[in-house]
VEXNUMI-245969 format. One record per atom (N, C-alpha, C, O): residue in three letters; chain; z, x, y; atom name. Coordinates in nm, 4 decimals. Layout:
N
("ALA" "A" (Z X Y) "CA")
...
//
This chain:
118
("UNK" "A" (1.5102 -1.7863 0.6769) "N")
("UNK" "A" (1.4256 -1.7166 0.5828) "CA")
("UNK" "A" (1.4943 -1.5871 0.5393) "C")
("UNK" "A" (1.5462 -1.5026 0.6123) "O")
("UNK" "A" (1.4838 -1.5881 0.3949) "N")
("UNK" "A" (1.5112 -1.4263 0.3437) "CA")
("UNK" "A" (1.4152 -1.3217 0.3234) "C")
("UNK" "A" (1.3014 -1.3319 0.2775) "O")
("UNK" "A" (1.4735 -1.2242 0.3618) "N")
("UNK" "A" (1.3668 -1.0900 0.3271) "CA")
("UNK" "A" (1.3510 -1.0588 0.1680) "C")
("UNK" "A" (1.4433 -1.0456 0.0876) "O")
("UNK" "A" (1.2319 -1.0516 0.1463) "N")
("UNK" "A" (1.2139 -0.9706 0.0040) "CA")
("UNK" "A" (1.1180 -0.8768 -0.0139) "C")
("UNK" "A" (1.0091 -0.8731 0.0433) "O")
("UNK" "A" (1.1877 -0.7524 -0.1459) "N")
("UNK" "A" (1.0175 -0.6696 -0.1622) "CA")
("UNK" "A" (0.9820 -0.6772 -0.2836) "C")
("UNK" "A" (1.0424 -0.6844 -0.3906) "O")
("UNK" "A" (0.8507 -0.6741 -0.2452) "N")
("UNK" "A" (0.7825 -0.7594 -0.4366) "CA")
("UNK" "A" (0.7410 -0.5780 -0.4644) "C")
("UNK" "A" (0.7064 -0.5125 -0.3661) "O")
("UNK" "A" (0.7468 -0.5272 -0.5689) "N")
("UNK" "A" (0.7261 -0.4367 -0.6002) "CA")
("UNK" "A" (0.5850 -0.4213 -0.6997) "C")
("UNK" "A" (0.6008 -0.4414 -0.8201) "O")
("UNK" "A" (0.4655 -0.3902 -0.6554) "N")
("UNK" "A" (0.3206 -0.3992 -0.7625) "CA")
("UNK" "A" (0.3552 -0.3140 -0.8573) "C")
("UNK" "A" (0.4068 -0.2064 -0.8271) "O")
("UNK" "A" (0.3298 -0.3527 -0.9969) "N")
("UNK" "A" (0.3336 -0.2006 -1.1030) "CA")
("UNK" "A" (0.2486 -0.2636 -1.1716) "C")
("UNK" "A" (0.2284 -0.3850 -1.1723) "O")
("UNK" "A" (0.1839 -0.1614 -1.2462) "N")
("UNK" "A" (0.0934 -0.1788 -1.3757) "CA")
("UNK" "A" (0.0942 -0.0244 -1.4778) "C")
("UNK" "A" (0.1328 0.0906 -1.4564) "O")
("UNK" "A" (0.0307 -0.0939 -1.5935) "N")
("UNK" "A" (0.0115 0.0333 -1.6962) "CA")
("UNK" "A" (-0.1416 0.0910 -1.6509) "C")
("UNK" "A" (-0.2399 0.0200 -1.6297) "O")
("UNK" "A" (-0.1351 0.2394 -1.6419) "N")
("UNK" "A" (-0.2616 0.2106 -1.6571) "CA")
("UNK" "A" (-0.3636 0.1987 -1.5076) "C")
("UNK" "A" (-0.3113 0.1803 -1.3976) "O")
("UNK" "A" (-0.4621 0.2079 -1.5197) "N")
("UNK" "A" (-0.5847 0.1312 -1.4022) "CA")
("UNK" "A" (-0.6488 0.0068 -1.4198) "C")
("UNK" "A" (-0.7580 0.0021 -1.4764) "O")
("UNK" "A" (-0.6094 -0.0642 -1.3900) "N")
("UNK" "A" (-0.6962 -0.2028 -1.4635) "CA")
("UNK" "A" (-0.8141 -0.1937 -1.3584) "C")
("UNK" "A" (-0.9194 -0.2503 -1.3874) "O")
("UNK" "A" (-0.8062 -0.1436 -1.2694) "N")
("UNK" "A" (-0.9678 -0.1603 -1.1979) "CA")
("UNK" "A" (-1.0520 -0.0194 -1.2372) "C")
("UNK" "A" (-1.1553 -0.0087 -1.1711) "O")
("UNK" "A" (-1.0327 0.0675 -1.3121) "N")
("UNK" "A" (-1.0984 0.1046 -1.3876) "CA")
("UNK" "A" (-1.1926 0.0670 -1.4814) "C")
("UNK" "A" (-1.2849 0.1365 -1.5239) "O")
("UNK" "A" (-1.1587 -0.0701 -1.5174) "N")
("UNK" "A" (-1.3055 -0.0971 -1.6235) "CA")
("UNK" "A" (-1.3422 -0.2289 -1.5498) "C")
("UNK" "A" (-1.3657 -0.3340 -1.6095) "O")
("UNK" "A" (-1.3454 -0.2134 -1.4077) "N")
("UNK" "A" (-1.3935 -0.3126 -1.3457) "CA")
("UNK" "A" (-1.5503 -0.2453 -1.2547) "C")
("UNK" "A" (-1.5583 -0.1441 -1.1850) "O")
("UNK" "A" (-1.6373 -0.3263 -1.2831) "N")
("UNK" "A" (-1.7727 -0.2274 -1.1755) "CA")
("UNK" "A" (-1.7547 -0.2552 -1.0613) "C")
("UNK" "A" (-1.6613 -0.3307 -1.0341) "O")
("UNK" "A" (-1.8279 -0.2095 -0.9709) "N")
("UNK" "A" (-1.8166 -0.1627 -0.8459) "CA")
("UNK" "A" (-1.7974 -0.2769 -0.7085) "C")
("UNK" "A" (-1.7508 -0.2869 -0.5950) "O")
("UNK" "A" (-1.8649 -0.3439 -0.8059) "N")
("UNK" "A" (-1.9092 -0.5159 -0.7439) "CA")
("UNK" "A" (-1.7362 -0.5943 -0.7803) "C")
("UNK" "A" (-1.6730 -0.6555 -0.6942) "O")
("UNK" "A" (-1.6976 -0.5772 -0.8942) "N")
("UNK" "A" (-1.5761 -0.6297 -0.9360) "CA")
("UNK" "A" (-1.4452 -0.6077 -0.8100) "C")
("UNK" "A" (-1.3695 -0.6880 -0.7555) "O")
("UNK" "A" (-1.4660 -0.4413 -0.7968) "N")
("UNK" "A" (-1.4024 -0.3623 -0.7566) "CA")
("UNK" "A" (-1.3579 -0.4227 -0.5826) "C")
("UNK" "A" (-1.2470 -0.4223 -0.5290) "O")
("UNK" "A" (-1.4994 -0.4736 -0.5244) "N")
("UNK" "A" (-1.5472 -0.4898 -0.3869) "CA")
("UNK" "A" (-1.4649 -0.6009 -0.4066) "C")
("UNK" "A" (-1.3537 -0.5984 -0.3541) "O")
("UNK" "A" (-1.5079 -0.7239 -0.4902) "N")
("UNK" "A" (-1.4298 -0.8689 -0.4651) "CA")
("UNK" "A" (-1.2594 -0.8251 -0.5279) "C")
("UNK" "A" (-1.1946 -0.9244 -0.5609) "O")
("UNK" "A" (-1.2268 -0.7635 -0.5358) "N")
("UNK" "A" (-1.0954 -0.7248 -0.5825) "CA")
("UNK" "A" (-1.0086 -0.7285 -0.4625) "C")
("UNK" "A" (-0.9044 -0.7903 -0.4407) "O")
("UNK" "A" (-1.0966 -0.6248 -0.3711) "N")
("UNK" "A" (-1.0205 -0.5989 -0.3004) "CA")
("UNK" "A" (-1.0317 -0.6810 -0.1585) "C")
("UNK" "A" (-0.9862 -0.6510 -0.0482) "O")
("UNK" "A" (-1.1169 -0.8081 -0.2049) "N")
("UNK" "A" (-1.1476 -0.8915 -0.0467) "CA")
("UNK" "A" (-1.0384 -0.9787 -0.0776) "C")
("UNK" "A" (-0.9767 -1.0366 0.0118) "O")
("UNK" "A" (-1.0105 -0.9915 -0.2010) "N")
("UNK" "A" (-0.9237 -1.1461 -0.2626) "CA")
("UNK" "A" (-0.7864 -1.1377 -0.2315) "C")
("UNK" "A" (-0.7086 -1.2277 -0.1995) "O")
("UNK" "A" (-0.7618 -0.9771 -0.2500) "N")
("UNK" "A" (-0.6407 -0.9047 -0.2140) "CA")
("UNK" "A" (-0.5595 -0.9360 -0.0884) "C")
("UNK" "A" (-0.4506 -0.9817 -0.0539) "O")
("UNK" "A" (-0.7287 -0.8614 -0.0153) "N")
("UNK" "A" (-0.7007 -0.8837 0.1691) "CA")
("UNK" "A" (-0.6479 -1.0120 0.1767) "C")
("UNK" "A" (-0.5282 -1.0388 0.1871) "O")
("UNK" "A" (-0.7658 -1.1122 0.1697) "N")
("UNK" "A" (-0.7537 -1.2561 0.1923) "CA")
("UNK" "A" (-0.6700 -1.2946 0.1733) "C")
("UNK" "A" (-0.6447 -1.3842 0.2538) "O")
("UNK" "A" (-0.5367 -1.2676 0.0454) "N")
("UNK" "A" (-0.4095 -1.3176 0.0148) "CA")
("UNK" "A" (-0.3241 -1.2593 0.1062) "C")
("UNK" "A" (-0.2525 -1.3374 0.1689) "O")
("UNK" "A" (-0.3121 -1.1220 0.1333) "N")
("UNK" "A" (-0.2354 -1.1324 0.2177) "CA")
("UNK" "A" (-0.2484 -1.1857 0.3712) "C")
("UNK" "A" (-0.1651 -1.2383 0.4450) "O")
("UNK" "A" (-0.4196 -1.1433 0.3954) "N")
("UNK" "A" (-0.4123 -1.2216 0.5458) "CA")
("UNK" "A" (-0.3341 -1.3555 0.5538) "C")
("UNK" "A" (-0.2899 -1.4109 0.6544) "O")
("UNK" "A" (-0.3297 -1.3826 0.4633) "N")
("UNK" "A" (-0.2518 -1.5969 0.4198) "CA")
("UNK" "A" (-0.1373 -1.5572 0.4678) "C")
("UNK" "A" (-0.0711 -1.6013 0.5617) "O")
("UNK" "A" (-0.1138 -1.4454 0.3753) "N")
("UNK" "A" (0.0671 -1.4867 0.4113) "CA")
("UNK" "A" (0.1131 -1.4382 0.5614) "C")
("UNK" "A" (0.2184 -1.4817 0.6080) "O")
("UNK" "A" (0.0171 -1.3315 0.6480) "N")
("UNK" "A" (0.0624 -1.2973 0.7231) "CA")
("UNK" "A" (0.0688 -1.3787 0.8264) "C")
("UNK" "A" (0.1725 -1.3916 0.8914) "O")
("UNK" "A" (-0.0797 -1.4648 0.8621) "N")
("UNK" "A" (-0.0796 -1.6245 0.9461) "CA")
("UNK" "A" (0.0330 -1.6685 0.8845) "C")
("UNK" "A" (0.1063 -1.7036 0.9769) "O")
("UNK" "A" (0.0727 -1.6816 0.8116) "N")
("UNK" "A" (0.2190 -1.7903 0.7616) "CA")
("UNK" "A" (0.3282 -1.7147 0.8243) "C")
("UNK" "A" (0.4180 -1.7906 0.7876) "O")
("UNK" "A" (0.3581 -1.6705 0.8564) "N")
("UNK" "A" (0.4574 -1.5591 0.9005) "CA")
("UNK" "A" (0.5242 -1.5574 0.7973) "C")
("UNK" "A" (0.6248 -1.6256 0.8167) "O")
("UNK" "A" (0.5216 -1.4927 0.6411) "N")
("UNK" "A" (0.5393 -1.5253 0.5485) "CA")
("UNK" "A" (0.5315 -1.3166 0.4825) "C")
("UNK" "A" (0.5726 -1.2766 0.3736) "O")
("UNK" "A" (0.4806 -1.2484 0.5699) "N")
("UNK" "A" (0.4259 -1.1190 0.5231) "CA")
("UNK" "A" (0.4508 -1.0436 0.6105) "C")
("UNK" "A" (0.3763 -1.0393 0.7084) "O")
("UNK" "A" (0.5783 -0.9506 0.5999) "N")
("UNK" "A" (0.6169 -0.8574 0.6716) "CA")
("UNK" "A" (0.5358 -0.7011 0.6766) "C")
("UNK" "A" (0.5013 -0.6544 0.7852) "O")
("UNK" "A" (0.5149 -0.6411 0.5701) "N")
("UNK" "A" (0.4581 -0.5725 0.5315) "CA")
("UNK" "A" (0.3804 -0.5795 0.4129) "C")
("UNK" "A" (0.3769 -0.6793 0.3410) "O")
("UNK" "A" (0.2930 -0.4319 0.3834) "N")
("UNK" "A" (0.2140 -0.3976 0.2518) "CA")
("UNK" "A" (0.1557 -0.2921 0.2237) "C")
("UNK" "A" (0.0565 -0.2706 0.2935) "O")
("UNK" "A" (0.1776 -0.2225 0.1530) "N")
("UNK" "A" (0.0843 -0.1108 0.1430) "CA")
("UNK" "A" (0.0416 -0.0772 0.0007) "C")
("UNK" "A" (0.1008 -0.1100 -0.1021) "O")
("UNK" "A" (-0.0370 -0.0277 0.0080) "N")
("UNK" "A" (-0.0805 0.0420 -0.1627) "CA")
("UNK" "A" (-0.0130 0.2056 -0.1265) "C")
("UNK" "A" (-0.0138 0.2595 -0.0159) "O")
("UNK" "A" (0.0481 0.2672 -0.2662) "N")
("UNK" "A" (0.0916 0.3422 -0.2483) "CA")
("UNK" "A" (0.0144 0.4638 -0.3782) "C")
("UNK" "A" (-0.0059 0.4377 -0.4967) "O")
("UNK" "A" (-0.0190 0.6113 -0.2970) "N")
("UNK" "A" (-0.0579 0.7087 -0.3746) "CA")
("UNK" "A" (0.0125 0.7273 -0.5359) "C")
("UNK" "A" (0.1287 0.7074 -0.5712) "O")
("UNK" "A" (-0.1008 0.7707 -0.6118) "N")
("UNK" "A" (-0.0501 0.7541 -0.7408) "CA")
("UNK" "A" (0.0812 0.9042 -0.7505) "C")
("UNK" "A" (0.1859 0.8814 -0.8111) "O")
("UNK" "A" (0.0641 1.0136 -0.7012) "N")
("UNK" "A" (0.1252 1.1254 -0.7156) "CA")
("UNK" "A" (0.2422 1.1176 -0.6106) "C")
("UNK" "A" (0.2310 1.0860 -0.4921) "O")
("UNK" "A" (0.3753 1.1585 -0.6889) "N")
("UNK" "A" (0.4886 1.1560 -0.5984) "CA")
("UNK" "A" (0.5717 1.2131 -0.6850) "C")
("UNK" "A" (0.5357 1.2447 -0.7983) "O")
("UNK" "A" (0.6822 1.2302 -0.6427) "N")
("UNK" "A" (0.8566 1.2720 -0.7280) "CA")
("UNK" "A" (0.9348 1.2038 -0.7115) "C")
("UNK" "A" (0.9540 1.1475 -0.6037) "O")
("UNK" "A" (1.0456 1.1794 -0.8775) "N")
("UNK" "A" (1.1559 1.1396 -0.8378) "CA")
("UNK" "A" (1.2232 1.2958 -0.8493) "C")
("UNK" "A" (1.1948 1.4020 -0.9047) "O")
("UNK" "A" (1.3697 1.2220 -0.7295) "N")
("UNK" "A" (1.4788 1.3155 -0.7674) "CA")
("UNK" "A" (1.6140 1.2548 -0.8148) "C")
("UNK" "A" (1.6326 1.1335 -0.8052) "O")
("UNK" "A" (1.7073 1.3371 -0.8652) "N")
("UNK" "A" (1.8251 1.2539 -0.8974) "CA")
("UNK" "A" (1.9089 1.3424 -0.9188) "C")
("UNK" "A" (1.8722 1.4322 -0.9947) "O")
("UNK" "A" (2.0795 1.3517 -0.8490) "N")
("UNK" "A" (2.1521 1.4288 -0.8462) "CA")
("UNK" "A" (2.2642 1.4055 -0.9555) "C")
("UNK" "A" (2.3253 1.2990 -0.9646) "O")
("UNK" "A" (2.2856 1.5155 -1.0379) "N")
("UNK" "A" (2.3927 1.4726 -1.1418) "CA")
("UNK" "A" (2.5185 1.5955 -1.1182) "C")
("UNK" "A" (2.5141 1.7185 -1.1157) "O")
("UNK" "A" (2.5813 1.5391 -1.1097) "N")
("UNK" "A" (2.7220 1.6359 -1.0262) "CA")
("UNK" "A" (2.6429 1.6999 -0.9163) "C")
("UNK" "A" (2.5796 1.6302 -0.8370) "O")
("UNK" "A" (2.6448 1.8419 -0.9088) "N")
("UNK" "A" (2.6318 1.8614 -0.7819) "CA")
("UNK" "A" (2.4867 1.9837 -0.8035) "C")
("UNK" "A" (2.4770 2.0938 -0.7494) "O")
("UNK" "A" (2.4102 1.9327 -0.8777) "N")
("UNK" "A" (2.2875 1.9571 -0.9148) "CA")
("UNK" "A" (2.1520 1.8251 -0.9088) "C")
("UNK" "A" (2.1424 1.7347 -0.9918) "O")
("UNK" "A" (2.0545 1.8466 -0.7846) "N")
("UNK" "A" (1.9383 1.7851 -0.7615) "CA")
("UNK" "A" (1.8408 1.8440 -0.8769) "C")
("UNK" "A" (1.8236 1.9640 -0.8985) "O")
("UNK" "A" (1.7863 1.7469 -0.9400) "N")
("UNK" "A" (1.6349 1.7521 -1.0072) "CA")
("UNK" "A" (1.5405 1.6938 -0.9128) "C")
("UNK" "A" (1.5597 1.6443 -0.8018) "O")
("UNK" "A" (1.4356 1.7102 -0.9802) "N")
("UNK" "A" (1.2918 1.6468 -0.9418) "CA")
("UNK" "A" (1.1961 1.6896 -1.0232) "C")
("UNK" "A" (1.1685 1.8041 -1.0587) "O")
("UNK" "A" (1.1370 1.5642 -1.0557) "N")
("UNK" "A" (1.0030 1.5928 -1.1666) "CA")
("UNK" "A" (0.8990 1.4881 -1.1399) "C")
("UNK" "A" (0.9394 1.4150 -1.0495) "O")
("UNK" "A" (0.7933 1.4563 -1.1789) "N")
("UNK" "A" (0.6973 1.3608 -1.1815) "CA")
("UNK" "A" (0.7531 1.2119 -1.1933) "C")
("UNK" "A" (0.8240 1.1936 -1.2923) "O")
("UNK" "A" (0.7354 1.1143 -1.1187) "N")
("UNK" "A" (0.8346 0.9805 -1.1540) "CA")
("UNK" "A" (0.7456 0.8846 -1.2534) "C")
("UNK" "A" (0.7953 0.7771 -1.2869) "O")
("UNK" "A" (0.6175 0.9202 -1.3004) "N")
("UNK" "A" (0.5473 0.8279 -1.3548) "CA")
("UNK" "A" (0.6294 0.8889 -1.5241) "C")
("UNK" "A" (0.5295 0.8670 -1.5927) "O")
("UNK" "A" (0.6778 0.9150 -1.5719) "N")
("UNK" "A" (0.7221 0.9600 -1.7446) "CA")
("UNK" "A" (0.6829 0.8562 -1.8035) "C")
("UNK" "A" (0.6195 0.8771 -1.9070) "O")
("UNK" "A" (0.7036 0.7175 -1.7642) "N")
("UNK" "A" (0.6545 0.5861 -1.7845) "CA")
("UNK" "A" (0.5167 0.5591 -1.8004) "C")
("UNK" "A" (0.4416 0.6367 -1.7412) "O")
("UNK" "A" (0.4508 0.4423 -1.8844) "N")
("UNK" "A" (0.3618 0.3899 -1.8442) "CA")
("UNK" "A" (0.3522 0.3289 -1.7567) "C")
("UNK" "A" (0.2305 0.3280 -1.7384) "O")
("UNK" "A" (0.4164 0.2446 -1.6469) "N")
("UNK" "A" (0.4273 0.1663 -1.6022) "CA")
("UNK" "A" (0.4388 0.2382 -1.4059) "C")
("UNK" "A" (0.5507 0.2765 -1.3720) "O")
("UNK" "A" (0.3684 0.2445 -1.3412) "N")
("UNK" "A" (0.3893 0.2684 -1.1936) "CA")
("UNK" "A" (0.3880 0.1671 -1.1140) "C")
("UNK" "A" (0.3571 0.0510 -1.1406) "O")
("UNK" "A" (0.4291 0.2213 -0.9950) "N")
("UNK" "A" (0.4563 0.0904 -0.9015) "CA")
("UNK" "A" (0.3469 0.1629 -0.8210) "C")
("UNK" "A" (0.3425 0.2752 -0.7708) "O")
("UNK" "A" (0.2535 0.0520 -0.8264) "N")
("UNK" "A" (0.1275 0.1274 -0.7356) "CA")
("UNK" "A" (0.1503 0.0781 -0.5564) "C")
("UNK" "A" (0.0827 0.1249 -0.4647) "O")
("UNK" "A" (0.2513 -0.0160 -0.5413) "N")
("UNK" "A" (0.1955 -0.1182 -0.3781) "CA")
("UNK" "A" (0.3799 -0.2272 -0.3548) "C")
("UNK" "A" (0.4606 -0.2640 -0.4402) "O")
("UNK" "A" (0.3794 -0.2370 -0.2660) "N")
("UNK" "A" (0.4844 -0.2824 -0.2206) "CA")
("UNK" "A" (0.4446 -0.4341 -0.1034) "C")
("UNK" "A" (0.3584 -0.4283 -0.0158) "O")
("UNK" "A" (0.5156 -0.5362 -0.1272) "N")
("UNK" "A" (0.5128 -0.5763 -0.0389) "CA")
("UNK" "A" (0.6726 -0.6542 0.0522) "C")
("UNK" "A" (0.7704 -0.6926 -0.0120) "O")
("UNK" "A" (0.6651 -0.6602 0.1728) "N")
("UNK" "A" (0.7918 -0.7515 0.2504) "CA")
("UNK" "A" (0.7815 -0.8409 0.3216) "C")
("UNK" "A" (0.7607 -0.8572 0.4418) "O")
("UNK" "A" (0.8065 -0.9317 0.1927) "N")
("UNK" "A" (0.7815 -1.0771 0.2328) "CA")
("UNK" "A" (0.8872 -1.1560 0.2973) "C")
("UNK" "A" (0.9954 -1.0994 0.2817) "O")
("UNK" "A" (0.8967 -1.2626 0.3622) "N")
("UNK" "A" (0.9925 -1.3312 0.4197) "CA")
("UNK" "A" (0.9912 -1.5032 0.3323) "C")
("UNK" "A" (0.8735 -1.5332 0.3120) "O")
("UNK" "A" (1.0490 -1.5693 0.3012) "N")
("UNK" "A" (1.0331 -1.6851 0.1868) "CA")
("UNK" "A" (1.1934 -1.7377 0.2135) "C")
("UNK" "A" (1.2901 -1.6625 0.2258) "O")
("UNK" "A" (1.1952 -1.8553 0.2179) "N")
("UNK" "A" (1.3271 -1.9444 0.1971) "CA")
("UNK" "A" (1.4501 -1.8909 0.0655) "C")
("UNK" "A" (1.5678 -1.8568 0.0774) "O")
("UNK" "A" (1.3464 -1.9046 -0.0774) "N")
("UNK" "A" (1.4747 -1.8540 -0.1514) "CA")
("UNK" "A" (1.4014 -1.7801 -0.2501) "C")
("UNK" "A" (1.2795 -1.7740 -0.2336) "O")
("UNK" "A" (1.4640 -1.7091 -0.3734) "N")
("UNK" "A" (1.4101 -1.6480 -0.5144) "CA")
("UNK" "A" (1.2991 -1.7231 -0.5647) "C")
("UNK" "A" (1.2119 -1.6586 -0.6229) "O")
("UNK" "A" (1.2851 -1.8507 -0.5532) "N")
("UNK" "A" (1.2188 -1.9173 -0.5860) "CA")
("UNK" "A" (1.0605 -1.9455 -0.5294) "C")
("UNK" "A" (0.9545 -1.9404 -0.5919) "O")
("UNK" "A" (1.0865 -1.9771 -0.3867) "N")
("UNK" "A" (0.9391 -1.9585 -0.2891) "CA")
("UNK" "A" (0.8712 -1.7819 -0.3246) "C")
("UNK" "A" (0.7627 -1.7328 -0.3558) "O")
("UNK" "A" (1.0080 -1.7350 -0.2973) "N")
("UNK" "A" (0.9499 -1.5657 -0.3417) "CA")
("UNK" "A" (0.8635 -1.5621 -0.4504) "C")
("UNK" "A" (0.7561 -1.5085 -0.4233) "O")
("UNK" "A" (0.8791 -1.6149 -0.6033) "N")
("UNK" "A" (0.8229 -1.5926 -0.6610) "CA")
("UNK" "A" (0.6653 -1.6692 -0.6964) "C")
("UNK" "A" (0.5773 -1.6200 -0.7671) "O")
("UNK" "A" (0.6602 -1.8115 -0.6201) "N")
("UNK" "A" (0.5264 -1.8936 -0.6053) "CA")
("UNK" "A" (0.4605 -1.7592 -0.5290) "C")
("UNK" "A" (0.3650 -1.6986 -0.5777) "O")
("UNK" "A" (0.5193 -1.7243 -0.4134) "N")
("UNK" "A" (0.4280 -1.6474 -0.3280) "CA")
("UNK" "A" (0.3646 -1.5120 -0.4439) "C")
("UNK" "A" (0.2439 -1.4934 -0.4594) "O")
("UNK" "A" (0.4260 -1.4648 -0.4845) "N")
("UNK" "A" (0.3746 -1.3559 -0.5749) "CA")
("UNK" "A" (0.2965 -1.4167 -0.6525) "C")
("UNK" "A" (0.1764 -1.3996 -0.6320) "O")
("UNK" "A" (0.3460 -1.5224 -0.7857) "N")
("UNK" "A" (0.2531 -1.5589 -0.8815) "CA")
("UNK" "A" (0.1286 -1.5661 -0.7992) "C")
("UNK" "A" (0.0495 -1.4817 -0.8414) "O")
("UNK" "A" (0.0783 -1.6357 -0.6955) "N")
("UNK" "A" (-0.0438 -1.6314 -0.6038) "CA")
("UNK" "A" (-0.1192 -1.5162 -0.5945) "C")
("UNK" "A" (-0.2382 -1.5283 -0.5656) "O")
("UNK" "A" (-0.0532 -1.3624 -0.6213) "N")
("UNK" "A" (-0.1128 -1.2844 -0.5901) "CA")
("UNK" "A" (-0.2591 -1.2962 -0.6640) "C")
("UNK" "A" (-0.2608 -1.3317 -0.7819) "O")
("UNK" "A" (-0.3858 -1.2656 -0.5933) "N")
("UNK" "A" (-0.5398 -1.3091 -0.7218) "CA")
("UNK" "A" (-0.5705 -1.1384 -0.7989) "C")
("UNK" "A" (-0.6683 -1.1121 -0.8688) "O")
("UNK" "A" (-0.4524 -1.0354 -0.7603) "N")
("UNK" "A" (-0.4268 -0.9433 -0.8867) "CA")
("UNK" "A" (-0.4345 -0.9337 -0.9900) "C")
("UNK" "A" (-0.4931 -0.8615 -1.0708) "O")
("UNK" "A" (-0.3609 -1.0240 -0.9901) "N")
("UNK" "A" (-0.3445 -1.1447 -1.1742) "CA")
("UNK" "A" (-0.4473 -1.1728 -1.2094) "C")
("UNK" "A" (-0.4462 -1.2137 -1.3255) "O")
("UNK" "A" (-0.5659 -1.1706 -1.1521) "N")
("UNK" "A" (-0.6713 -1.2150 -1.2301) "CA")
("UNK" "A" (-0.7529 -1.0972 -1.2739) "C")
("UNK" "A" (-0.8302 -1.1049 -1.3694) "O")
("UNK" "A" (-0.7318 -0.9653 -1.1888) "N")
("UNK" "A" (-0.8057 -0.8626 -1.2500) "CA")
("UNK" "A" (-0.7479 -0.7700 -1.3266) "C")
("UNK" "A" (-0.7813 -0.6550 -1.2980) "O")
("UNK" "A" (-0.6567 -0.7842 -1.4326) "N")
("UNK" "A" (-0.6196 -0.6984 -1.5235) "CA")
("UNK" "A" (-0.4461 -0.7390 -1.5510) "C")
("UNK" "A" (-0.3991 -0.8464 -1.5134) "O")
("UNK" "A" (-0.3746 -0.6454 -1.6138) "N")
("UNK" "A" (-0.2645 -0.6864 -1.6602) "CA")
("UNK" "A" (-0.1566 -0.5423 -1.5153) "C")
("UNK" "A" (-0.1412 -0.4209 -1.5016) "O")
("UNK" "A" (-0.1229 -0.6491 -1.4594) "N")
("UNK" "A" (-0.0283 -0.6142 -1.3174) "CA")
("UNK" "A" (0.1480 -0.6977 -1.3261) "C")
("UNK" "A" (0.1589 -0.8133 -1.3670) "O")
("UNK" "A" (0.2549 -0.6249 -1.2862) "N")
("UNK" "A" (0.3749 -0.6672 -1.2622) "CA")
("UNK" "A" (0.4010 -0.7024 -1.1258) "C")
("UNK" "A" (0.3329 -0.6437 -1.0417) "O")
("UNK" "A" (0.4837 -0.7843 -1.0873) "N")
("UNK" "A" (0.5199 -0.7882 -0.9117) "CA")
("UNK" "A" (0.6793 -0.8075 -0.9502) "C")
("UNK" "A" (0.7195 -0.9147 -0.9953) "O")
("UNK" "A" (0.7606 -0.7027 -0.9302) "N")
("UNK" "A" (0.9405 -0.6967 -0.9223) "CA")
("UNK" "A" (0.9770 -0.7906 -0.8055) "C")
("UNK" "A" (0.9398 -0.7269 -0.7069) "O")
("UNK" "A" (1.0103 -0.8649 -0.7781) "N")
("UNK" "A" (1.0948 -0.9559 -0.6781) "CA")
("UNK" "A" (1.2377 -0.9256 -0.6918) "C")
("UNK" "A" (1.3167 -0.9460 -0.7839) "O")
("UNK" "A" (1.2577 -0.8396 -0.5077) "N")
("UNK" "A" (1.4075 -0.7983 -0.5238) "CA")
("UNK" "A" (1.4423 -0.8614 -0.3418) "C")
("UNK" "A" (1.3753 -0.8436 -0.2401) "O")
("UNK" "A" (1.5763 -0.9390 -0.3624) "N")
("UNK" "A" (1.6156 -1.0050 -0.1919) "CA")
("UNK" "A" (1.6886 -0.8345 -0.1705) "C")
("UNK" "A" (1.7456 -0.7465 -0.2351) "O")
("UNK" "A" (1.6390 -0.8658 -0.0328) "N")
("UNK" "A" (1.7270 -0.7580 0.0774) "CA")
("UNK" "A" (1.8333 -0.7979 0.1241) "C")
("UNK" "A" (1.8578 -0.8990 0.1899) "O")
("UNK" "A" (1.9176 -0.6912 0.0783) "N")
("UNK" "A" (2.0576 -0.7586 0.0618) "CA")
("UNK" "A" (2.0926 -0.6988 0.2394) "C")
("UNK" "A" (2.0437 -0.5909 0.2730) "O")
("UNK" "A" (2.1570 -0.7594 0.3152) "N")
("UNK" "A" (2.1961 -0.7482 0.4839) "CA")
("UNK" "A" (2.2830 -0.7242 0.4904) "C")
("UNK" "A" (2.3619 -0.8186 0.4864) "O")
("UNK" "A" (2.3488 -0.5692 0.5070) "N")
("UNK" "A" (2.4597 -0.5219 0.5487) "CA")
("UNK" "A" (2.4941 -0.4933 0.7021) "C")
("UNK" "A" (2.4215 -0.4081 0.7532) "O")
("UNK" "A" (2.5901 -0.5482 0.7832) "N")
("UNK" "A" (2.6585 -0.5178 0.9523) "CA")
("UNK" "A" (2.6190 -0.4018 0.9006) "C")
("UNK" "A" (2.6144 -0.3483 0.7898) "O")
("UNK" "A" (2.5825 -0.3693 1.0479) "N")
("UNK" "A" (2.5424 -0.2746 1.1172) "CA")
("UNK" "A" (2.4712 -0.1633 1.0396) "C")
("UNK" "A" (2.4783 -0.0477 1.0811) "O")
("UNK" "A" (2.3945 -0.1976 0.9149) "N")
("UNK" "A" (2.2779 -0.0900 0.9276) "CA")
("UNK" "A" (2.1159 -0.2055 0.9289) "C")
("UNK" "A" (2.0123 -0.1424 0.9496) "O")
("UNK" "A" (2.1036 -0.3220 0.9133) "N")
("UNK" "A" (2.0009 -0.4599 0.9213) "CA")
("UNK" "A" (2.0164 -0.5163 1.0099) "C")
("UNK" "A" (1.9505 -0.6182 1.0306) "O")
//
């Protein structure tokens, strides 16, 4: 099995114009998907991640840092999945029931295994 991290992004709040009740089954369907993958031994990790953070980025020998959202687009949640190839990786994501409550991205990237730091 290979390691991968699916990366959540969306524009926007899509559970914002969802009510409260929406909101509740949102987030059981969520659970429930990942509880799946984790019985599968299929789900390494997951988290939802705070909307406020920084990027930084060094250009010669000067660090910035500013707000990383400039974008519409944030990566709200991460997950590390374990899957045979690019391919299982991505059934497992399309599955996410995200997809059904608003307009959401999932990035599928393999962890690449370098001696001696993996």
């Amino acid at each position: 099995m290979k390691e991968f991290m699916l990366f959540i992004s969306t524009e926007g709040d899509p559970m914002a114009s969802l009510s409260a009740a929406q909101k509740q089954q949102h987030v059981q369907k969520v659970g429930a998907y990942i509880k799946g993958l984790v019985e599968n031994g299929q789900m390494k990790a997951a988290q939802p991640l705070e909307m406020a953070g920084v990027k930084i980025s060094k250009k010669g020998s000067t660090f910035t840092d500013g707000p990383f959202n400039e974008s519409k687009e944030v990566i709200t949640g991460y997950y590390h999945i374990l899957a045979g190839d690019l391919d299982q990786a991505k059934e497992i994501a399309k599955a996410d029931p995200r997809f059904n409550d608003g307009h959401w991205t999932i990035e599928i990237r393999p962890i690449m295994k370098v001696e001696g730091i993996n």
